[in-house]
N, C-alpha and C positions, 0 to 999 in steps of 0.2 A: 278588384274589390267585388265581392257578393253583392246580385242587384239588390240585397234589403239593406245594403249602406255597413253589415258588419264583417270583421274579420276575424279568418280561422287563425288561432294562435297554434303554434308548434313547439311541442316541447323540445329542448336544447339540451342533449347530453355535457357529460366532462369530456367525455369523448369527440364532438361533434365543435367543440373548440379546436385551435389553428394549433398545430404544434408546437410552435413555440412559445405558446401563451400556457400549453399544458405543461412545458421542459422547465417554465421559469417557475411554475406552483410548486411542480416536483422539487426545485432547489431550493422554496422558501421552507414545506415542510419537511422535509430530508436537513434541512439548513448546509447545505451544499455551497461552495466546497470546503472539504471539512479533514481532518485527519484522525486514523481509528488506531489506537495502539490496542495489538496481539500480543496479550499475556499468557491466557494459555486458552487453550482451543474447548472453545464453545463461546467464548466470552464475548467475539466480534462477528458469531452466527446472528443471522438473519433474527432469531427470536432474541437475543439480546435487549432489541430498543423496543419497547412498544410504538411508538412511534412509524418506523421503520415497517415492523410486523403488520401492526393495522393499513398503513398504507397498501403492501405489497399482497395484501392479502385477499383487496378490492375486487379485482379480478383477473385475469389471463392478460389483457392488453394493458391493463396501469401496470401489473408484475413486470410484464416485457419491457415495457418504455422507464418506469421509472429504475428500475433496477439495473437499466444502462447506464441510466447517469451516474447512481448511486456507486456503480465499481470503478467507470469512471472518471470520478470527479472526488474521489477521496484517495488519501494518500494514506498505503496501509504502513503500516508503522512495526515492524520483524527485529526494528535493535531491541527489543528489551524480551524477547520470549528464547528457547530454546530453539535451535538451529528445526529440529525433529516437529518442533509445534508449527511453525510457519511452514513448514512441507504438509502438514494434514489439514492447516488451513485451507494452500490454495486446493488441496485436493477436496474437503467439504463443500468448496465455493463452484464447481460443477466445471467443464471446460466452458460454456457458454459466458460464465461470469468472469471464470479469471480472464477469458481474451481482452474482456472492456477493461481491466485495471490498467491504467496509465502509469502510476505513480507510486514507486514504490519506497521505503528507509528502510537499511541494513547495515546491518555491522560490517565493518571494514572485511573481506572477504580475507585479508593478509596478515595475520598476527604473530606468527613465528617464522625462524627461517625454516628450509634454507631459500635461497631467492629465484630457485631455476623450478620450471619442470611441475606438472599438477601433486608433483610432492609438496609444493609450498600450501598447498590449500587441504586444507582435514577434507576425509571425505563425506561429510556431513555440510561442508560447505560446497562442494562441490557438488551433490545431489540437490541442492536448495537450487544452487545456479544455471544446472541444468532442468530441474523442475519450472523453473521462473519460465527459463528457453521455451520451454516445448508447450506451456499452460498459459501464460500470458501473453498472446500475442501480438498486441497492441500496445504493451509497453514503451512508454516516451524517454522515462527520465526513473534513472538510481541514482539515490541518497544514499553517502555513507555517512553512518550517523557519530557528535564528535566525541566519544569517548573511543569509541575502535578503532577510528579515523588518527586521531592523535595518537594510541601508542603503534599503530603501523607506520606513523608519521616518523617519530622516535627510533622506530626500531630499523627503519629503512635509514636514515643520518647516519645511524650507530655506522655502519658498514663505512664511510668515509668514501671510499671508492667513486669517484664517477662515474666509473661505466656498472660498476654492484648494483647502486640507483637509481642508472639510467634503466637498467636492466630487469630491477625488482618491480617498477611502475609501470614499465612494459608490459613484466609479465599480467599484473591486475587488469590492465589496460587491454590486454588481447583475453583473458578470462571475460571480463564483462560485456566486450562488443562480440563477446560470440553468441550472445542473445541478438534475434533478427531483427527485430523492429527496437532495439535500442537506439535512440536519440540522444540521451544527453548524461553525462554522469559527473554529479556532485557531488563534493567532499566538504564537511563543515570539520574546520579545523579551530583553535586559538587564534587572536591575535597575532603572537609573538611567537614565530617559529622558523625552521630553517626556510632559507631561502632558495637554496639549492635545490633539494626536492620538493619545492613548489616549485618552480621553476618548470625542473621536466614534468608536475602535473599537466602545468598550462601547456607547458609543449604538447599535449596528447589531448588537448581541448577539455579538458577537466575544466568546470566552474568552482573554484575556491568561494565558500560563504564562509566568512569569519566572524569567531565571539569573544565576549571578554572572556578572560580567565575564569570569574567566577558567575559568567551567566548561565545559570539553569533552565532561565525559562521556556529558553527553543524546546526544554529537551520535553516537554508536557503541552505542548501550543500558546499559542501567544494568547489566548481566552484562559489560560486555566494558571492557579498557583502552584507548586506542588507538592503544598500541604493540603492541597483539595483532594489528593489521589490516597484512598485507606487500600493498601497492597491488602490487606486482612481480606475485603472484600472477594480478593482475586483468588485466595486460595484456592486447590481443588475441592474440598470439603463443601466448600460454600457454594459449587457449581454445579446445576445437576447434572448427575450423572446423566441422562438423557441428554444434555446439552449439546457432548462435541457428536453425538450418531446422528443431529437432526440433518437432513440433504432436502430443502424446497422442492429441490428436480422429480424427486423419487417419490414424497410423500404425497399416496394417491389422495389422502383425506381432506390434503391441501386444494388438490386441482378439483375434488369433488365440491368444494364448496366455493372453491374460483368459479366454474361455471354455472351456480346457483343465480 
């Protein structure tokens, strides 16, 4: 204490808070953890949320820290966009970003025959999967999401064969763990289905999540209806054209005014 009995007060940044008191602000405004469906490309860039934007925009260190969590701790959502769109997503989202995505939902990578050989896979899935490989390096966990899930479900039964389907789920199964830091891979299927190939699912450590027949709601998150979703909105028309070119990384206008 100063001999005249007063004290110097210090001001207290956002910065100058404990980490994890800054990680938990980051998750209330980001409202973390959360899932972003890729419709078509610009739609889940960075300027999409104001929200998102105004935060990230703060400066150089909330950009760095909060946009970990943000890639993080959302679960980007590729079943419902073109195979070609979720490939210029992750490439928009810079290497830095796509390492942090954990969490990713796809369509069944398996939809037609035949059941041997990277013939089974179009090769627009196969460029997605090795894109995933080489871009996301920290990825934990693949969703297959359940409409692609179900007719690969179907179309692997069709074949009756045991060892066709032991064969067919192999093959997916060594396609998906050749991404490196792959952890865990889930299929959300129906209720009511063969037994048989679930079976050799689980055998290869697949997590079976099941729904009813006519539940839709997984398929938009458990927060939304989905009659809340206007596709209208998503057109390309409606998007600016400036939209899918913006890159955070690149744009100096951005980091000119981060350092401000």
């Amino acid at each position: 204490m100063p001999a005249d009995g007063t004290y110097e007060m210090t001001a207290i940044t956002f910065l100058d808070l404990p980490a994890e008191i800054r990680n938990e602000i980051y998750r209330l405004a980001l409202e973390l953890p959360m899932s972003m469906p890729v419709l078509v490309l610009g739609l889940c860039g960075l300027q999409s949320c104001p929200t998102i934007t105004n935060l990230l925009l703060t400066n150089k260190a909330v950009y760095s820290e909060a946009s970990s969590l943000l890639y993080a701790e959302t679960i980007f959502d590729f079943s419902k966009c073109a195979v070609h769109t979720a490939i210029s997503f992750i490439d928009k989202c810079g290497p830095r970003n796509a390492s942090y995505m954990r969490h990713l939902l796809i369509k069944s990578p398996l939809l037609s025959e035949p059941f041997h050989g990277d013939d089974a896979f179009p090769e627009d899935i196969q460029e997605l999967l090795s894109k995933i490989g080489h871009c996301c390096l920290g990825l934990h966990t693949i969703t297959m999401e359940l409409y692609s899930a179900n007719t690969m479900e179907q179309l692997i039964d069709s074949a009756e064969s045991p060892m066709i389907i032991s064969k067919a789920i192999e093959l997916v199964d060594y396609r998906l763990r050749a991404i490196p830091s792959l952890e865990t891979i889930k299929i959300r299927l129906y209720e009511v289905g063969p037994t048989v190939v679930r079976s050799h699912m689980q055998s290869r450590g697949w997590l079976i999540e099941t729904h009813d027949d006519d539940d839709d709601a997984w398929y938009f998150g458990n927060d939304h209806d989905i009659n809340d979703y206007d596709y209208d909105d998503y057109s390309p028309s409606n998007i600016s054209s400036s939209a899918g070119e913006y890159d955070i990384d690149n744009d100096s206008d951005y980091w000119r005014r981060a350092g401000d």
